[in-house]
N, C-alpha and C positions, 0 to 999 in steps of 0.2 A: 504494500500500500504506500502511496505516498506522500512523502511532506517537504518540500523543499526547505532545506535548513537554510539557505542565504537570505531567503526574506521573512524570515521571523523579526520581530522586536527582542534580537537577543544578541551577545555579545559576549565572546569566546573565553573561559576562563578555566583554569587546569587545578579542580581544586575540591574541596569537600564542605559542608554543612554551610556555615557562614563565621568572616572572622571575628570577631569580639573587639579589635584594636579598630576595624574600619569596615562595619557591616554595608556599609552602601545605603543609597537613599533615594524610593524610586518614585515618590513624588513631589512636586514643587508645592503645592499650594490642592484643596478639595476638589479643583478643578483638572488637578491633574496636568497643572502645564507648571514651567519654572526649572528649578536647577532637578538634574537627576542627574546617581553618578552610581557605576556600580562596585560592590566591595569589591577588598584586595584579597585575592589567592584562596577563596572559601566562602564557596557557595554553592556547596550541594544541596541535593532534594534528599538526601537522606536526616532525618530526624526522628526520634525515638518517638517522642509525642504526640508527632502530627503523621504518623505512618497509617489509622485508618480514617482519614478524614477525606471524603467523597474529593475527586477534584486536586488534589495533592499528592497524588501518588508521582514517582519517579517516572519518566519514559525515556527510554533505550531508544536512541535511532542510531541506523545504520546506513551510510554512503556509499557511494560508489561513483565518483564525480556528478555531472546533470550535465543541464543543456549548453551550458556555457565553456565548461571545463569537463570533456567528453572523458573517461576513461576507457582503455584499452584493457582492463585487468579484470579477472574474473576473481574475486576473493570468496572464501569461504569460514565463516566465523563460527566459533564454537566459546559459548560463557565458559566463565568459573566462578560458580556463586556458594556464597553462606553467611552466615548468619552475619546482620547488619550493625548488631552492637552487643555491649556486655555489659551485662549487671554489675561486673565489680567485686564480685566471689565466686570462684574456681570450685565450686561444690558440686558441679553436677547435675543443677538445677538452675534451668531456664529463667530467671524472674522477671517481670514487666511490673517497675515501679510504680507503673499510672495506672493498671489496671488492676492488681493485684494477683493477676494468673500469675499461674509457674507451671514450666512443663520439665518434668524429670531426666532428660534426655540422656543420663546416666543407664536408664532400666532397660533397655538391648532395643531400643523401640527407635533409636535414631544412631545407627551403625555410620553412617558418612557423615555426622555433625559432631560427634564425641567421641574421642579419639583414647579415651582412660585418662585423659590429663589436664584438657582444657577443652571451653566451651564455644571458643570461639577461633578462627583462625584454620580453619577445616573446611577445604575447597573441593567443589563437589564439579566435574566437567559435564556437562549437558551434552550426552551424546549427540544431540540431533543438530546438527548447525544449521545457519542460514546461507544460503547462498547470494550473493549479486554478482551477474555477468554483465558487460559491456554496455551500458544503454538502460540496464532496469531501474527501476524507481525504486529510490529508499523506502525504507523498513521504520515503521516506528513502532515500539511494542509499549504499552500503558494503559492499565486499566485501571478501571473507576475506584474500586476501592481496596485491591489487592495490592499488594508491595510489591511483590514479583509476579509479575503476569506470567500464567503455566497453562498448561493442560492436564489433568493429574490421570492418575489412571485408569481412572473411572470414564473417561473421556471427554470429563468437565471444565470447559473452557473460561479464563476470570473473564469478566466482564468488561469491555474495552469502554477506557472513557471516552473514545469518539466511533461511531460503526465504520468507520473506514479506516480505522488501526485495529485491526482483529488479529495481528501475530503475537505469540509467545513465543514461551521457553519449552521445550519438551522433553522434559527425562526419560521418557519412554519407559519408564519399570524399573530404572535402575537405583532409584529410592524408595523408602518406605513411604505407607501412607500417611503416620504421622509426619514425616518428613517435610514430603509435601504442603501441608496441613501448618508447618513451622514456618518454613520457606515461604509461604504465601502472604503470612505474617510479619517477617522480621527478613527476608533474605534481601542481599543484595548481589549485582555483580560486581568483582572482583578484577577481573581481570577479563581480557578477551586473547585466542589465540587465532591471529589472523592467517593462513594458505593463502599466496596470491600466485595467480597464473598468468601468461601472458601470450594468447594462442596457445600452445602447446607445449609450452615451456615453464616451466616451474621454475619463480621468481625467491619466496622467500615465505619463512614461518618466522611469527612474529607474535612474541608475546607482551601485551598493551597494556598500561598500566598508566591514568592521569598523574601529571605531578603534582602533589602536593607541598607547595613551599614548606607552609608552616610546620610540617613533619619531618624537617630533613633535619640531621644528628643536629647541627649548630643552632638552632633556634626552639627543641622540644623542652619543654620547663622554663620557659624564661618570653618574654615581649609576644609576640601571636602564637608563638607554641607554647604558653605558658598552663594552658588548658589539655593540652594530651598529654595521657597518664599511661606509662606500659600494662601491659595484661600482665597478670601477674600469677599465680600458683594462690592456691585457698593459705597457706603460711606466709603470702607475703616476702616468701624468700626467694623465688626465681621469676625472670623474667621472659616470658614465653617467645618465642618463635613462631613462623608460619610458614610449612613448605609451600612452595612455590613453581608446582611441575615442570620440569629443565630447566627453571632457575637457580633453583638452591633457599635456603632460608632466611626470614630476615624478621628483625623484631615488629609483636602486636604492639598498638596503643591505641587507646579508646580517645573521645573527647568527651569530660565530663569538668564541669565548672563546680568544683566544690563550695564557694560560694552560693549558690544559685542551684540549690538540688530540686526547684518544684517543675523543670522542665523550661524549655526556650519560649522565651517571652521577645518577640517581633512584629515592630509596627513600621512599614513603608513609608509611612504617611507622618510620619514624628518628624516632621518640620524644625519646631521646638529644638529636641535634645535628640538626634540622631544617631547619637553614640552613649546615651541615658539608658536607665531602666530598661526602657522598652526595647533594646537590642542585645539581651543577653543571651548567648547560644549555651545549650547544655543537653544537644546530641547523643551522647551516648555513642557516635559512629565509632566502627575500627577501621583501623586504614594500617597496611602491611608501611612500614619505613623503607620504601624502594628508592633504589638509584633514579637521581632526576633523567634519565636519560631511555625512560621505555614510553612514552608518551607521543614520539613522532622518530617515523624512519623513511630516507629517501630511497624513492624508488626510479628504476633507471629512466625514465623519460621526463625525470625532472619534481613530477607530482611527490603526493606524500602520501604516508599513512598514520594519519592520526587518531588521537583516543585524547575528549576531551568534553566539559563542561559546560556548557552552554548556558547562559545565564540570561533571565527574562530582564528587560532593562524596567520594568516596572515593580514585579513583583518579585524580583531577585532572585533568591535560591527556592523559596517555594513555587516556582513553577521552571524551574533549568530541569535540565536532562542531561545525559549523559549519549554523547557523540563517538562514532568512531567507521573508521573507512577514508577511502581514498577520497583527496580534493587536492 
């Protein structure tokens, strides 16, 4: 299905949740005109607290150049998804501070999310990939009120927030049904591995990963990374990892504002105090500490292959998405 990502009202950002030092501000005045500017380095759609509100769900799209900037490349994409944040105790036990559920996901009922050691940081490959070849119209996947749009195995499709975006994710049986049931809830992706062809030639595998400034080793505890906290072992004593398929490992950390435990409080429209009260992020996301350098790779006729944030100039991180394919 199609969406042409160049003419949205949105503006390209390689990043997560929103930042705390400089959330953006998307509008001037009630009228909606005047200064607008968008935050630095963190503005995703992932939020712990706003993940079942109608209208706010995260949406995945997929490129493959357009009408202007034709690609030549046939790419074939495959997620890596799990679970989109952490409680904050290494127990074995799923908790959602807002709502008061917990799922046990210790009790053998979620084999590819809980690994005997931690609850979060366990990537799960969506066998079924999407394809775009030369000329086809992007992919946008988002549904109305599910986190991760799936099909489960039952053959029940989430509900697309628009009928002309009806793609998901399809695990095809290769998770449980609670699994599914968790993931639809709380999952996100992770990472994407792109196959790109060109005619009949195999160009490159390519594993995608947005940059996160505020995550990188010099900046985590201190000025914008001063809110991401490692994942941690239920003693407090080690600091977890997350394998990373053909990459290798690399440290978890959540974002959680200890200050500010009742959940992100954001207002667009705070004129006033822009950077006040009303723009406190407390996410809960996890996000692997990757190398700034998996987020765009050139390919030989010049183009690229990016994986990348997309940020609404209005409504900021609550309505961005998450980009990735050839432009």
């Amino acid at each position: 299905m199609y969406t042409d990502v160049e003419t949205t009202e949105e503006s390209m950002y390689s990043t997560n949740s929103f930042n705390d030092e400089d959330p953006g501000f998307g509008f001037g005045d009630s009228n909606g005109s005047g200064n607008i500017w968008p935050g630095f380095n963190y503005a995703s759609p992932w939020d712990f607290l706003f993940r079942q509100q109608d209208g706010k769900q995260p949406a995945y799209v997929m490129v493959n150049g357009n009408s202007e900037n034709f690609s030549p490349y046939t790419i074939e994409i495959f997620a890596y998804v799990g679970l989109a944040y952490f409680d904050g105790d290494n127990n074995g036990v799923y908790d959602d501070q807002f709502t008061g559920n917990s799922f046990p996901i210790n009790n053998g009922n979620y084999p590819n999310l809980w690994d005997g050691q931690k609850e979060v940081g366990n990537l799960i490959r969506v066998p079924v990939p999407h394809v775009l070849n030369p000329g086809d119209p992007s992919l946008r996947l988002e549904a109305e009120r599910d986190h991760l749009p799936i099909v489960d195995s039952a053959g029940n499709i989430s509900m697309p927030a628009y009928s002309a975006y009806d793609d998901v994710f399809d695990f095809s049986g290769v998770i449980t049904l609670f699994e599914e049931d968790l993931l639809k809830q709380y999952g996100k992706v992770f990472f994407y591995e792109v196959n790109v062809w060109q005619g009949g030639t195999f160009i490159g595998d390519y594993m995608m990963h947005p940059f996160i400034e505020t995550v990188q080793a010099a900046q985590v505890g201190w000025g914008t990374g001063q809110h991401w906290h490692p994942v941690m072992d239920a003693a407090q004593a080690i600091h977890y990892d997350g394998h990373v398929p053909n990459v290798g490992d690399y440290p978890l950390y959540f974002y959680w504002n200890q200050g500010h435990n009742t959940g992100t409080d954001f207002d667009p429209q705070n004129l006033q105090n822009p950077f006040g009260p009303q723009s406190i992020c407390d996410s809960r996301e996890v996000v692997f500490q990757m190398p700034p350098n998996m987020h765009s790779y050139a390919l030989p006729n010049g183009q690229y292959l990016n994986m990348y944030i997309l940020q609404n100039s209005k409504y900021l991180w609550l309505n961005s998405m998450v980009v990735v394919g050839v432009e």
